[in-house]
DRENDO-1510 file (C-alpha; in Angstrom, 1 decimal, always signed):
<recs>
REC; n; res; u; v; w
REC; 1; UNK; -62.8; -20.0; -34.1 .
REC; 2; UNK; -66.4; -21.0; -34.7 .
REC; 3; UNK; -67.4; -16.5; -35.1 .
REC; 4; UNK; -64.5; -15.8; -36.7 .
REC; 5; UNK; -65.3; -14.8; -40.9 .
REC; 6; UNK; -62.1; -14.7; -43.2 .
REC; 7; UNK; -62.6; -12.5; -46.0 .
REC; 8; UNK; -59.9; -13.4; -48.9 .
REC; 9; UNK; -59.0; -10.7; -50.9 .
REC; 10; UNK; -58.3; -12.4; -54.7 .
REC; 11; UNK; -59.1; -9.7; -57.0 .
REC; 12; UNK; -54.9; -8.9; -57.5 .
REC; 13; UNK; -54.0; -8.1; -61.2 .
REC; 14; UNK; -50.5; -9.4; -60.3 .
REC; 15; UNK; -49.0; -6.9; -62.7 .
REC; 16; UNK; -45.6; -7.7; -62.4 .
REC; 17; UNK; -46.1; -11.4; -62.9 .
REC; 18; UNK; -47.0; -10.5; -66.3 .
REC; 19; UNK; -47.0; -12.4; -69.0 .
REC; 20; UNK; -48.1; -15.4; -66.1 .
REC; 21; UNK; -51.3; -13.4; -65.3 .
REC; 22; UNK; -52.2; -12.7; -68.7 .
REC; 23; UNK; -55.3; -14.6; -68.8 .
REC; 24; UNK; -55.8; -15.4; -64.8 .
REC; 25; UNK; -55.6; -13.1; -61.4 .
REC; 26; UNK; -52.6; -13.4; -59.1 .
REC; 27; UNK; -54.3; -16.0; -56.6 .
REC; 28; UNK; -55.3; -18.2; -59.7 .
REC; 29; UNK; -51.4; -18.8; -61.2 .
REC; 30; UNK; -50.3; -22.4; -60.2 .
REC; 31; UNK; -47.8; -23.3; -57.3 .
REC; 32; UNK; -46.1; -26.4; -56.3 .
REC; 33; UNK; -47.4; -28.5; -59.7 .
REC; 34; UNK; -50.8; -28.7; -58.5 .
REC; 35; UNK; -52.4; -26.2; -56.5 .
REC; 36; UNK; -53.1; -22.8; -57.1 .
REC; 37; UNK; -51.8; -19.9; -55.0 .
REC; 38; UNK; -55.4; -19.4; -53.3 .
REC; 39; UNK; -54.9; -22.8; -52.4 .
REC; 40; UNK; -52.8; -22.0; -49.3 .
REC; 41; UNK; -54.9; -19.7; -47.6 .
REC; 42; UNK; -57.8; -21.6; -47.7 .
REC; 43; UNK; -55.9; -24.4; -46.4 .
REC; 44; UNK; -54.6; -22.1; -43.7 .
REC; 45; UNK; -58.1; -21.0; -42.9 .
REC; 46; UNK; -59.6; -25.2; -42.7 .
REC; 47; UNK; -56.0; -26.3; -41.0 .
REC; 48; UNK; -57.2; -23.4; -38.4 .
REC; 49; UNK; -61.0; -24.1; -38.0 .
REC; 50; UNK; -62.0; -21.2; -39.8 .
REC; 51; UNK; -64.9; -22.6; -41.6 .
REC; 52; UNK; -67.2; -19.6; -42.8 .
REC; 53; UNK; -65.1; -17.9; -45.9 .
REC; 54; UNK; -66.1; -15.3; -48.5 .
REC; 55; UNK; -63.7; -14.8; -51.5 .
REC; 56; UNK; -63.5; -11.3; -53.4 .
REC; 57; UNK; -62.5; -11.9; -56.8 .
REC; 58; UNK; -62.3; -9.2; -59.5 .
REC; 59; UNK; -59.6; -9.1; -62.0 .
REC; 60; UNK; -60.1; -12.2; -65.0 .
REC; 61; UNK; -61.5; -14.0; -62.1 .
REC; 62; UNK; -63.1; -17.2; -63.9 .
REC; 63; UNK; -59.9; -19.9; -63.8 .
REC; 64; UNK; -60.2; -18.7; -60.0 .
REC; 65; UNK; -64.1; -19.5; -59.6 .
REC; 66; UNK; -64.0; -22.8; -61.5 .
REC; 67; UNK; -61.1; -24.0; -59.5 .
REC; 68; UNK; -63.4; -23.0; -56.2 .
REC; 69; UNK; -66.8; -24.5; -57.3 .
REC; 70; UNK; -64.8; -27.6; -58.2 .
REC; 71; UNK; -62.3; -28.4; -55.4 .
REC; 72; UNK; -64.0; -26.5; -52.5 .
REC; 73; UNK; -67.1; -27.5; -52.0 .
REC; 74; UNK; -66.6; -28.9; -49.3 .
REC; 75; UNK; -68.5; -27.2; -46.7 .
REC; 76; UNK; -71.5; -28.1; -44.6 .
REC; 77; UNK; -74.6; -25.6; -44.7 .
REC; 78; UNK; -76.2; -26.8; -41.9 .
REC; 79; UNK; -73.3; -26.7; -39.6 .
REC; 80; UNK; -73.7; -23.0; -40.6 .
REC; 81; UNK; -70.4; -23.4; -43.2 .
REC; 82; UNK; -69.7; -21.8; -46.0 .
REC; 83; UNK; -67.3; -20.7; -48.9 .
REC; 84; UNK; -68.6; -18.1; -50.8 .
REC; 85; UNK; -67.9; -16.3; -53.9 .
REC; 86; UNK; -68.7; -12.8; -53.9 .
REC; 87; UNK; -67.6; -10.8; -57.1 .
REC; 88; UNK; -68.1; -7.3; -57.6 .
REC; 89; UNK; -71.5; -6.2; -57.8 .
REC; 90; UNK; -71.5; -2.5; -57.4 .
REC; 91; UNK; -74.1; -2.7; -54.2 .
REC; 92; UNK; -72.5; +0.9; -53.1 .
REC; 93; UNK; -73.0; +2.8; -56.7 .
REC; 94; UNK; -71.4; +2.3; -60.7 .
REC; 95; UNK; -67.7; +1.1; -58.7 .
REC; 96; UNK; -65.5; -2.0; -59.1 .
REC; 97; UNK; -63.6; -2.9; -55.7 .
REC; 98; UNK; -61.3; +0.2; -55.0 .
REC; 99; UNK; -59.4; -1.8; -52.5 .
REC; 100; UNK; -59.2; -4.1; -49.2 .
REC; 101; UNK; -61.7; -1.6; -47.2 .
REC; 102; UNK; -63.7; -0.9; -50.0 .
REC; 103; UNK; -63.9; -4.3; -51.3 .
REC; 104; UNK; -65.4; -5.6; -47.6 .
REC; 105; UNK; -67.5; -1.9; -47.6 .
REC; 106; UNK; -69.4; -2.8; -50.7 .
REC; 107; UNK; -70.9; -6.1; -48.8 .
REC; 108; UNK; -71.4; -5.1; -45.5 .
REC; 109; UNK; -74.8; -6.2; -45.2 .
REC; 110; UNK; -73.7; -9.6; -45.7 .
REC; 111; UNK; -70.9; -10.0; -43.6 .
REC; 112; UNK; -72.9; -8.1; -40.6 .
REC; 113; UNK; -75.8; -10.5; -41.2 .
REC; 114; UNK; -73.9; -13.6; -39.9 .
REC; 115; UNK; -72.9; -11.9; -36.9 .
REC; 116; UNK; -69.1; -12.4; -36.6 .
REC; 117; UNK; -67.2; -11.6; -33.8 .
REC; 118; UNK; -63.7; -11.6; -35.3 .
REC; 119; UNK; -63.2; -10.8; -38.9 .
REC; 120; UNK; -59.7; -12.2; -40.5 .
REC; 121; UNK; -58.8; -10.4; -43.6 .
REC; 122; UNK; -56.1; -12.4; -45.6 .
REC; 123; UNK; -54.2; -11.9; -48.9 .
REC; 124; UNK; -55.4; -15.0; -51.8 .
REC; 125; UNK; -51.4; -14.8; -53.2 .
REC; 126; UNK; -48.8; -15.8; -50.4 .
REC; 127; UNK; -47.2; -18.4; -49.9 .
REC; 128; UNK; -47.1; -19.8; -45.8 .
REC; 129; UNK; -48.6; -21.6; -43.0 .
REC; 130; UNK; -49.9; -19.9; -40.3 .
REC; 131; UNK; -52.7; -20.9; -37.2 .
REC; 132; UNK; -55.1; -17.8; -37.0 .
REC; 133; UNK; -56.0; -19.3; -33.9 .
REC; 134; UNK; -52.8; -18.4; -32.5 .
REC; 135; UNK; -53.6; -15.2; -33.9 .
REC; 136; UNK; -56.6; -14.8; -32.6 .
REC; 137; UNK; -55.3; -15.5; -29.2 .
REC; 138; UNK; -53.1; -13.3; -29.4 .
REC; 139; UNK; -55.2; -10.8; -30.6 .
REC; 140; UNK; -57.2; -11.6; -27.4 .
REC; 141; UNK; -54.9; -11.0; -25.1 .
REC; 142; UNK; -53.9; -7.9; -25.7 .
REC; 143; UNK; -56.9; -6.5; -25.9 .
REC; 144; UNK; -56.3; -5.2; -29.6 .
REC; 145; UNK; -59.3; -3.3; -31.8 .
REC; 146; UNK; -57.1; -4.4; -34.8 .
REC; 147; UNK; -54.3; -6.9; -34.8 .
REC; 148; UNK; -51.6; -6.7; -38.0 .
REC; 149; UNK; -49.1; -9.9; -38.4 .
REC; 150; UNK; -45.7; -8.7; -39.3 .
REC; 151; UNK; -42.7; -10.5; -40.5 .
REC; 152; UNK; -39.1; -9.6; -39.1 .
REC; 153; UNK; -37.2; -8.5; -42.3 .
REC; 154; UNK; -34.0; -7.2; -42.7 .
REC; 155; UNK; -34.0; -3.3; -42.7 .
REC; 156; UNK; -32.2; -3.8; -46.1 .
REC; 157; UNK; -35.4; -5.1; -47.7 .
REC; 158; UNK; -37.9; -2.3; -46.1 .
REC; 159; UNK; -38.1; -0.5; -49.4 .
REC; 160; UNK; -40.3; -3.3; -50.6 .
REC; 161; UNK; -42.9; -3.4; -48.0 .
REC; 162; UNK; -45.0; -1.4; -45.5 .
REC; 163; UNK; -43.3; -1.4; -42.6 .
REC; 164; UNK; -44.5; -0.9; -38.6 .
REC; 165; UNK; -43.3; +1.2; -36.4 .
REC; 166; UNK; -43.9; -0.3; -32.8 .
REC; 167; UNK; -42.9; +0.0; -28.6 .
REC; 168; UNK; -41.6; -2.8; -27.1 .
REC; 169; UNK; -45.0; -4.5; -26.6 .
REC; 170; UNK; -45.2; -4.4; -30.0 .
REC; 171; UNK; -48.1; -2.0; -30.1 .
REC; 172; UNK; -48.1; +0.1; -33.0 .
REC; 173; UNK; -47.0; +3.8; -33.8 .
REC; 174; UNK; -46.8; +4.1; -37.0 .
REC; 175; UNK; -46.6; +2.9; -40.7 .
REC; 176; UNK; -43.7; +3.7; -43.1 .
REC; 177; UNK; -44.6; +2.7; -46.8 .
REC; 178; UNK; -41.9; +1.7; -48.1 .
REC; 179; UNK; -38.9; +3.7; -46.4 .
REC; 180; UNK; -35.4; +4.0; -47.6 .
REC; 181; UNK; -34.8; +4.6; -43.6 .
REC; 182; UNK; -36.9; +2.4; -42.2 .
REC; 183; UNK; -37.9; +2.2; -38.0 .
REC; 184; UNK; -36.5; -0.7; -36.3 .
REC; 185; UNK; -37.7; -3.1; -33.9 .
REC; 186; UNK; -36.6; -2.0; -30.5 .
REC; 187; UNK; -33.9; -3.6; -29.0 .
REC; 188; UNK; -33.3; -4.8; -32.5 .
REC; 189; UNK; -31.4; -2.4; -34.8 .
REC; 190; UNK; -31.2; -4.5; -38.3 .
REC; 191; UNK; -34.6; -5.9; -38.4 .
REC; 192; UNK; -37.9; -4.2; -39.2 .
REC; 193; UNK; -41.2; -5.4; -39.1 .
REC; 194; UNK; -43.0; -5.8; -42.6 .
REC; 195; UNK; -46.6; -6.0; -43.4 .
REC; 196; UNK; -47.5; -9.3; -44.5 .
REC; 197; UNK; -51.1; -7.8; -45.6 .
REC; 198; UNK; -52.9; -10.0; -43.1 .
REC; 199; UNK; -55.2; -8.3; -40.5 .
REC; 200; UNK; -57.3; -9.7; -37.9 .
REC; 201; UNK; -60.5; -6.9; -36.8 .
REC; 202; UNK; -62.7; -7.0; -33.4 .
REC; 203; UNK; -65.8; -7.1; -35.8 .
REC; 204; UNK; -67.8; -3.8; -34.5 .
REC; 205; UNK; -64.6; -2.2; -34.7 .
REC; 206; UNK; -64.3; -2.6; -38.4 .
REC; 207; UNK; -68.2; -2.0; -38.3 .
REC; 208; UNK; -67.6; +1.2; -37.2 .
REC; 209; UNK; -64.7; +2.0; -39.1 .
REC; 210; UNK; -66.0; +1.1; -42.4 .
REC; 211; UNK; -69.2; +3.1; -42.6 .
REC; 212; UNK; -67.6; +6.3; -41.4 .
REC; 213; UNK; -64.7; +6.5; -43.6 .
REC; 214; UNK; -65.0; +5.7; -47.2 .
REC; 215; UNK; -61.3; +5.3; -47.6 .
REC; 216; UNK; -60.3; +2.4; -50.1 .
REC; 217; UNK; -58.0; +0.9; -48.0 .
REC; 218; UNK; -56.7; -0.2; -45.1 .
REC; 219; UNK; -53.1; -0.2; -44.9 .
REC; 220; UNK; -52.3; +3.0; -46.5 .
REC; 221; UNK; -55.8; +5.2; -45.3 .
REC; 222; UNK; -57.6; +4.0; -43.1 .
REC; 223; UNK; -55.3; +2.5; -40.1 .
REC; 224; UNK; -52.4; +4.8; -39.9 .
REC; 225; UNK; -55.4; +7.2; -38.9 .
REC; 226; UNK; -56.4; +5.5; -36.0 .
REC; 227; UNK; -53.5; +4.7; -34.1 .
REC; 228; UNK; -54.4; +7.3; -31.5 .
REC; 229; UNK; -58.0; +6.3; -31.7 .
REC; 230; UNK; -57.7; +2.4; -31.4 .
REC; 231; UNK; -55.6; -0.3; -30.1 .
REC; 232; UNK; -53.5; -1.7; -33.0 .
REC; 233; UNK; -50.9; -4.5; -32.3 .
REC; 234; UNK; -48.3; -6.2; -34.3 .
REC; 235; UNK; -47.9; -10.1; -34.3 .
REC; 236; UNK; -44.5; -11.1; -34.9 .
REC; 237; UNK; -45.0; -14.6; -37.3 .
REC; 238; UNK; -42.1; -16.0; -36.8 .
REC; 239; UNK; -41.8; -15.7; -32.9 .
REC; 240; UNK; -45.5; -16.4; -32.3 .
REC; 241; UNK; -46.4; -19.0; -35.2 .
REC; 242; UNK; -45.5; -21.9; -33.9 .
REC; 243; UNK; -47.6; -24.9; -35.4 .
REC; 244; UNK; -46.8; -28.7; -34.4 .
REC; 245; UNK; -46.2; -30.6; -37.3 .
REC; 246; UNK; -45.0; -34.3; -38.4 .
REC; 247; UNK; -43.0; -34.1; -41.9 .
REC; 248; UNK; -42.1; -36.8; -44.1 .
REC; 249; UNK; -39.1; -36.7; -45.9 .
REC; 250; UNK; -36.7; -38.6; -47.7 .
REC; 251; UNK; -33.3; -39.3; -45.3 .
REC; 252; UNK; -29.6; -39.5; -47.2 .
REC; 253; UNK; -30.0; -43.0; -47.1 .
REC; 254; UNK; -33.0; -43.2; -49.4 .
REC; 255; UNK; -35.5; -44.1; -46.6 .
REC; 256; UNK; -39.2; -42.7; -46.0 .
REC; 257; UNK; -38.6; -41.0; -42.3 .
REC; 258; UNK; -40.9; -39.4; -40.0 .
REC; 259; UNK; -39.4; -37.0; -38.1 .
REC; 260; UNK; -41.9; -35.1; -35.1 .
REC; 261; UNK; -41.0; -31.2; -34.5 .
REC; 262; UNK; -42.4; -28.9; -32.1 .
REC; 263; UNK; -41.8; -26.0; -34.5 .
REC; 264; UNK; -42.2; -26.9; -37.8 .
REC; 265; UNK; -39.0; -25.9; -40.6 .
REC; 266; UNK; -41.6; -23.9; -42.2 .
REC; 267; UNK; -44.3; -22.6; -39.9 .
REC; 268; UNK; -41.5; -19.5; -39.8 .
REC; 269; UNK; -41.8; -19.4; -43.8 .
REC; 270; UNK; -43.8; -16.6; -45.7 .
REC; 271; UNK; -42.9; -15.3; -49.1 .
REC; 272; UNK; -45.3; -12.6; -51.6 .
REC; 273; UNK; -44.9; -13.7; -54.9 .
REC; 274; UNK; -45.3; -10.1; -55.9 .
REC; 275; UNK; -43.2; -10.8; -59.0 .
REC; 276; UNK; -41.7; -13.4; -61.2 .
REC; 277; UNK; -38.9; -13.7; -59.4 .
REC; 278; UNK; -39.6; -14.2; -56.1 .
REC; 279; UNK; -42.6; -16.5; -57.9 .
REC; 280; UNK; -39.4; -18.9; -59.1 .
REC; 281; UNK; -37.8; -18.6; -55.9 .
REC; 282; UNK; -41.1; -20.2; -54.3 .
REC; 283; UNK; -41.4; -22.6; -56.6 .
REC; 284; UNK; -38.0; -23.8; -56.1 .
REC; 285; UNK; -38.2; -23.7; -52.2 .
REC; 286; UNK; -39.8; -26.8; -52.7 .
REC; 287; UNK; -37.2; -28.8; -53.9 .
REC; 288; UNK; -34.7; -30.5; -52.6 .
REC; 289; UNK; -33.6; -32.9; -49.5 .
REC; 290; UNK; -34.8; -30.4; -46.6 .
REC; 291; UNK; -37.5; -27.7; -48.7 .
REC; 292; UNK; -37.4; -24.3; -47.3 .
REC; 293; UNK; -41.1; -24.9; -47.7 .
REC; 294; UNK; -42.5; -28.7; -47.2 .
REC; 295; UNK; -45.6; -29.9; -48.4 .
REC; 296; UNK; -45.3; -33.1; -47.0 .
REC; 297; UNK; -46.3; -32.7; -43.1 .
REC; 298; UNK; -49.3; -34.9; -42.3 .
REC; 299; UNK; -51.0; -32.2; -39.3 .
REC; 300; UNK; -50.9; -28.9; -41.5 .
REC; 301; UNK; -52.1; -30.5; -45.0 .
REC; 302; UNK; -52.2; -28.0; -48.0 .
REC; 303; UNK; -55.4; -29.2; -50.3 .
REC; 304; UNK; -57.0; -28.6; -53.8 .
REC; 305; UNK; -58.5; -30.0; -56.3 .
REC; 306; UNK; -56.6; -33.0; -57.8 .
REC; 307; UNK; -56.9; -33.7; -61.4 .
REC; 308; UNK; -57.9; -36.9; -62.8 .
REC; 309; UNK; -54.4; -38.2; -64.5 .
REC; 310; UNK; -53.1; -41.5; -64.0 .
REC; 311; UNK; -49.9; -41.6; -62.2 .
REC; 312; UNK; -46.5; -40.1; -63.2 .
REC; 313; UNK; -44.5; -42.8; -65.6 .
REC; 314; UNK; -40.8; -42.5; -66.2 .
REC; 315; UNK; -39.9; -44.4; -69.1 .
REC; 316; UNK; -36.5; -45.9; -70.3 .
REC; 317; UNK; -35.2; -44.9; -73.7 .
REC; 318; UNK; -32.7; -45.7; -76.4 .
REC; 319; UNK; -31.0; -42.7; -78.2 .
REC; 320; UNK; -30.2; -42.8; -81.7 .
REC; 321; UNK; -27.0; -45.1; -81.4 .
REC; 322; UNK; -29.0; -47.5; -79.4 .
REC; 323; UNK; -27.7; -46.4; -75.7 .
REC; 324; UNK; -30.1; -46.4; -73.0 .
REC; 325; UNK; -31.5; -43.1; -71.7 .
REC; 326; UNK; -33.2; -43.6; -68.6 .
REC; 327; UNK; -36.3; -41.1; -67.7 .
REC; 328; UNK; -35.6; -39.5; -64.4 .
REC; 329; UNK; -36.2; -37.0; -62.2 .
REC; 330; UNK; -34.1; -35.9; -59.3 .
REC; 331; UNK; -35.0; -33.3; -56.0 .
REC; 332; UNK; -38.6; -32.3; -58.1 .
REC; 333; UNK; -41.7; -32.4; -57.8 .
REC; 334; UNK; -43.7; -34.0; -60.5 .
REC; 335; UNK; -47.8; -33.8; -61.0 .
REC; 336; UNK; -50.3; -36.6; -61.7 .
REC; 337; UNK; -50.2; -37.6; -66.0 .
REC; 338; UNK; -46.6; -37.1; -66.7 .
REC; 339; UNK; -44.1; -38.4; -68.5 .
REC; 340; UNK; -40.6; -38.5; -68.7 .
REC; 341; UNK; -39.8; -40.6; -71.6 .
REC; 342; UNK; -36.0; -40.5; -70.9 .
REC; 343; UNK; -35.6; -36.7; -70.6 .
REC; 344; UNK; -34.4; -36.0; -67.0 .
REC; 345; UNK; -35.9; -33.1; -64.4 .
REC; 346; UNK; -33.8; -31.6; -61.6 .
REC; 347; UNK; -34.7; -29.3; -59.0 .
REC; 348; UNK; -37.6; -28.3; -60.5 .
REC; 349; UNK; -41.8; -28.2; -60.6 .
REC; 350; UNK; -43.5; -29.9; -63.0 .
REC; 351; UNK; -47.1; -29.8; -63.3 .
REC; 352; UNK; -50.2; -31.9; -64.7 .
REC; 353; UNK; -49.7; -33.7; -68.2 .
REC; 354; UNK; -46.3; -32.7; -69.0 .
REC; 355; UNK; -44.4; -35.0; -71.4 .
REC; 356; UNK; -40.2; -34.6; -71.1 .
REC; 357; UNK; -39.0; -36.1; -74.8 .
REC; 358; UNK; -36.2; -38.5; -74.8 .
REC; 359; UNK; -32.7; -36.7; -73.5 .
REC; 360; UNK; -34.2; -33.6; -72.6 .
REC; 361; UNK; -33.0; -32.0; -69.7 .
REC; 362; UNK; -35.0; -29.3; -67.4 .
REC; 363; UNK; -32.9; -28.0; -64.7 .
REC; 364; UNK; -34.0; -25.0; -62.0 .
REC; 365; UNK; -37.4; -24.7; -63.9 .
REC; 366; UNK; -41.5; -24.1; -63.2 .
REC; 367; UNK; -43.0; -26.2; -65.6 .
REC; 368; UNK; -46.7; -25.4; -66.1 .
REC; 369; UNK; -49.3; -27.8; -67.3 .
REC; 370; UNK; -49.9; -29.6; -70.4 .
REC; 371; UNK; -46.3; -28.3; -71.5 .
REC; 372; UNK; -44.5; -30.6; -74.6 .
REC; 373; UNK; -41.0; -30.7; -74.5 .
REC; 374; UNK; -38.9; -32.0; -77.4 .
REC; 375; UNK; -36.2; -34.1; -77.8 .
REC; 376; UNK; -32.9; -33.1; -76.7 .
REC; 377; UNK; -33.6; -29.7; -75.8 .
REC; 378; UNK; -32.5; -27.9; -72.9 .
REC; 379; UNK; -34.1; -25.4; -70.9 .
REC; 380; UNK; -32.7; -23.6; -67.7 .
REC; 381; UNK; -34.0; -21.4; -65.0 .
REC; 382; UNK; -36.7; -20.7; -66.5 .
REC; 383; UNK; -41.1; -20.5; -66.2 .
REC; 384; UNK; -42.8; -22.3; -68.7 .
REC; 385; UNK; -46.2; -21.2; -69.3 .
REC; 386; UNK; -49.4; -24.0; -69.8 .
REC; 387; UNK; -49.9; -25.4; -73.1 .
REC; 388; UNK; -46.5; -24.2; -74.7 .
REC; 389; UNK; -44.4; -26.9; -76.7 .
REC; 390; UNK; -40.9; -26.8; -77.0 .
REC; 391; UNK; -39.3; -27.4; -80.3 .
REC; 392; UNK; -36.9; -30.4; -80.2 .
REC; 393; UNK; -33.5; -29.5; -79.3 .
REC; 394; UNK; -34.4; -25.6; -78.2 .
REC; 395; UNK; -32.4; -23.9; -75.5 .
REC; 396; UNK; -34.1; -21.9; -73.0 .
REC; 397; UNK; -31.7; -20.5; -70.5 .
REC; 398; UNK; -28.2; -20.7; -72.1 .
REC; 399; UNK; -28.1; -18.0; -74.1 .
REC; 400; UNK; -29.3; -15.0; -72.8 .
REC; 401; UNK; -29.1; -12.2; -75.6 .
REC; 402; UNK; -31.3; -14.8; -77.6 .
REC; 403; UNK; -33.4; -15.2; -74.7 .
REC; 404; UNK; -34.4; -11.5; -74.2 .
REC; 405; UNK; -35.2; -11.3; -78.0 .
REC; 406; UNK; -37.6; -13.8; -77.5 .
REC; 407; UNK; -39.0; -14.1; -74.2 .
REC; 408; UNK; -39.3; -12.2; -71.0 .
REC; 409; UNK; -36.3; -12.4; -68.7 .
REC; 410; UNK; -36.3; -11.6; -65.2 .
REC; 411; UNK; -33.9; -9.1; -63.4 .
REC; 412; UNK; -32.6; -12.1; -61.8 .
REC; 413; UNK; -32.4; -14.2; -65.6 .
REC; 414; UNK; -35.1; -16.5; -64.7 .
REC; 415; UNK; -36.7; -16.5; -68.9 .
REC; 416; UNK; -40.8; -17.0; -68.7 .
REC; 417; UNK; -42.2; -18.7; -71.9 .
REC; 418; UNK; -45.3; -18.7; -73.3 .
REC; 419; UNK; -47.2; -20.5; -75.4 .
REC; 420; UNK; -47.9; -17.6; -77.4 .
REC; 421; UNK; -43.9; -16.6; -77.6 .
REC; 422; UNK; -43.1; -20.2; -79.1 .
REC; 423; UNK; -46.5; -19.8; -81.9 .
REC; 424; UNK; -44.1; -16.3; -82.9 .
REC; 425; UNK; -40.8; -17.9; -83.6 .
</recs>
């Protein structure tokens, strides 16, 4: 992997996570009560040996930087590595980024001057593990100009993605943006093959491609013209992406277990957190006895920068009639500086500096940093923005006619609070 470049496109508006991206892009909202979605890639990209990165921010794009200059700098120059922040800087005429293609257009010079062979092109805002050396491999061996990795989705769900149209050697022949009747695989009748934005480039191919089409982007313009031209492939994820891992978990009994697997639970996992919803649903993935989605295994570590708090306390409480209330929380995750002063947490995500009030409950939630939450109140299902502090005894969650006068609620119910909501009521 030592010629291969990754170029992370972070520059998403994230408009239907609104009111979350208010203030910060897409790849900067927090996931998993202590990293931030950009996180992941880059971990994917070190995990993989990929150790020469440029990151394309745009939209409100400074939560993003400081994050980066703070917990990345972690790269050697003289081993010729390097993580590199490259906003927009109009080198190509009075422009912002337009798109992927346009984005990696505008700073051509750069990226030719370190002489890659491979370029990987990678979304900042998913949530997975995945080995672009496998990838790359693969990529190899088929003798590919351009290799896409897809992820086999019901044909139900092809109205939300792009989708690839391929032969059975999983070359492509076509793309379908968003079809209500979508191409299947072959041989497979109720799966198609989605987009999952990622894209791995025979560097003189995208060269070439990219300074004789001026085309925005790459998905909707620029490929789907050159499928008679150049060799595209797909790479099915979940068949090819198989990453060794050892994960610690928590058995029935109680015990700390270590459990080797070839394949591990999640090296099959990928989810966009295009929208609030399915940002929830990530969130809570990580819950639980077995996660959907474990951050625990020891050979594929997810990394950031940690905060300085001291360590999470859970305190024991009397209520008013002198009963003990004990601070707990059950299948969660809990960040660094918290305190659950006998309030209780289940199945949820709480992040840095959050202080649970004595019989509180938070059940099914996303808690964002530095969130207050007062005595005795109750919130359900629900994404709680940074800084916001919960009157004692509120609801959040049980009522929802109240809930949609106040705050934004999800198609699925999930109610997102701000701080700025709470300052209105």
């Amino acid at each position: 992997m030592k010629n291969v470049m990754a170029l992370i496109m972070a520059g998403g508006k994230g408009e239907r996570l609104m009111p979350l991206t208010e203030s910060r892009s897409k790849p900067a909202i927090p996931f998993g009560g202590v990293f931030l979605l950009a996180d992941l890639t880059l971990s994917n990209c070190i995990n993989s040996e990929v150790f020469r990165i440029l990151v394309l921010p745009q939209y409100k794009s400074q939560t993003l930087i400081q994050h980066l200059e703070t917990g990345w700098n972690i790269f050697s120059p003289a081993l010729g590595h390097f993580l590199r922040i490259v906003p927009p800087q109009m080198m190509r005429g009075a422009q912002w980024y337009q798109g992927t293609a346009d984005s990696i257009r505008q700073n051509l010079a750069m990226i030719e001057a370190e002489k890659p062979s491979h370029l990987l092109i990678l979304s900042a805002d998913h949530v997975y593990k995945m080995d672009y050396s496998l990838f790359k491999r693969y990529h190899e061996k088929s003798g590919a100009d351009v290799t896409i990795a897809v992820i086999e989705t019901d044909k139900n769900q092809a109205k939300e993605y792009g989708v690839l149209q391929v032969d059975e050697n999983f070359q492509v022949t076509g793309f379908q943006e968003k079809p209500k009747n979508p191409a299947t695989i072959p041989g497979q009748p109720d799966l198609v093959l989605a987009s999952m934005g990622i894209y791995l480039f025979t560097a003189d191919v995208l060269f070439d491609l990219l300074k004789r089409d001026e085309k925005p982007d790459f998905g909707k313009d620029i490929l789907p013209n050159i499928l008679k031209s150049h060799k595209i492939m797909a790479y099915p994820y979940r068949r090819e992406n198989k990453i060794e891992e050892v994960v610690f978990f928590t058995d029935a009994e109680g015990s700390r277990a270590e459990t080797p697997v070839e394949v591990a639970h999640d090296s099959s996992y990928w989810r966009d957190v295009g929208n609030l919803d399915a940002y929830w649903n990530a969130n809570m993935d990580l819950c639980g006895l077995t996660p959907f989605f474990n951050l625990y295994g020891v050979r594929w570590p997810m990394r950031t920068y940690q905060r300085q708090y001291p360590p999470v306390k859970t305190l024991s409480v009397q209520d008013k009639d002198g009963r003990p209330l004990q601070g707990m929380a059950q299948d969660s995750l809990v960040a660094h500086g918290s305190i659950i002063g006998g309030g209780l947490a289940r199945n949820s995500v709480i992040s840095y500096n959050v202080s649970i009030h004595r019989g509180a409950t938070v059940d099914e939630s996303v808690i964002m940093e530095n969130v207050d939450i007062g005595r005795y109140a109750k919130i359900k299902k629900a994404i709680v923005s940074d800084g916001a502090k919960i009157p004692p005894r509120f609801e959040i969650g049980y009522d929802p006619a109240a809930d949609r006068s106040r705050f934004t609620v999800t198609p699925r119910g999930i109610v997102v609070v701000t701080k700025t909501d709470l300052e209105k009521i």
